[in-house]
C-alpha positions, 0 to 999 in steps of 0.5 A: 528496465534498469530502473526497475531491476534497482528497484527490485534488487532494492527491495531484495535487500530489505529485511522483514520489518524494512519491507514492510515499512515500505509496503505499508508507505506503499499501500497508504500512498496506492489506496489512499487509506486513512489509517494503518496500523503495523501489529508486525513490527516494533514501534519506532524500529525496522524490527518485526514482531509476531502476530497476525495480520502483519498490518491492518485498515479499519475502514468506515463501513466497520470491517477491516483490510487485513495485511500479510506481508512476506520476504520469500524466495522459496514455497512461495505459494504455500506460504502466501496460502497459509498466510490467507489462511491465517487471516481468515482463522479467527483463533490467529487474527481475533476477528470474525471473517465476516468483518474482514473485507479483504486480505492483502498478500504482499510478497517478494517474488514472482514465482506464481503462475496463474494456476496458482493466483486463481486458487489463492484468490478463490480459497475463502468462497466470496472473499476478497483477496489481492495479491501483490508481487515484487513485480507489481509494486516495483512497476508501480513505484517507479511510475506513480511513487517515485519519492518512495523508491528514493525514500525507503530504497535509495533509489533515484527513479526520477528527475525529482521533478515530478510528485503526487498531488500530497507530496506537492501541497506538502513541499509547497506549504513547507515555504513560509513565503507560498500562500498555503494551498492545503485550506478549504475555501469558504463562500467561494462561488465561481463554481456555481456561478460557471454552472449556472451560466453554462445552464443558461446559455 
């Protein structure tokens, strides 16, 4: 528990565009997304910048994952609400909902009941929306995203013994003396050949 109160207090302590730095290194690593873009903070900078969504994923299908972000302490849930409703207003994100697959709403609080979640998560009739709290990611880093908690909060949640399979292939292929394991195999055929035999035993 004293791992996660740090973590928590960390993350308090976070201004705007440091919090979403971190979520956005949070939401890349849990959903393994292959590409983010910040429209709300400055390139190069913690600093934010106005704009709606905060973050965005395009996904293969063509629609899109729309990111709020929001450090609030108090109305949480008529922020996180308008939030959801700005993401869905067409004049404030430039996008036809019918291309927006999900929002994602990133807060730091807990001060949601369950009332409350059912009516965020219910507000747009068929539509998706997931809505993480301060309690969620901290949990979550601290048992599946270590290195983002020494990383982004300076916070120590582990030995640093263990890491992700991406944070091992890339400390393993940083040695010029490992043979890289981050490679294809071409004209490997111990797989169909265990396959084959299994089948004909």
């Amino acid at each position: 528990m004293v791992k996660i109160n740090k973590i928590q207090q960390a993350i308090l302590r976070l201004d705007g565009g440091a919090f979403q730095e971190l979520m956005n290194a949070y939401l890349f690593k849990k959903y393994k997304f292959s590409n983010i873009t910040c429209l709300g903070s400055k390139v190069g900078s913690t600093k934010t910048t106005k704009g709606i969504p905060d973050s965005y994923i395009e996904l293969k299908n063509g629609k899109y994952i729309l990111i709020m972000y929001g450090a609030v302490e108090a109305k949480t849930f008529s922020k996180l609400k308008k939030d959801i409703e700005d993401a869905y207003n067409k004049d404030k994100s430039h996008i036809d909902e019918i291309k927006i697959e999900e929002v994602i709403c990133c807060y730091t609080t807990n001060n949601i009941n369950i009332a409350q979640r059912e009516e965020l998560k219910t507000l747009f009739k068929n539509k998706n929306v997931t809505l993480i709290g301060i309690d969620d990611m901290s949990y979550d880093i601290a048992n599946n995203f270590q290195s983002l908690a020494k990383t982004y909060l300076d916070v120590s949640a582990d030995s640093g013994q263990f890491c992700d399979i991406e944070e091992f292939i890339e400390k393993h292929d940083k040695s010029s003396i490992n043979a890289p394991i981050n490679i294809e195999f071409v004209d490997r055929k111990e797989k169909s050949e265990i396959y084959n035999y299994l089948n004909n035993e």
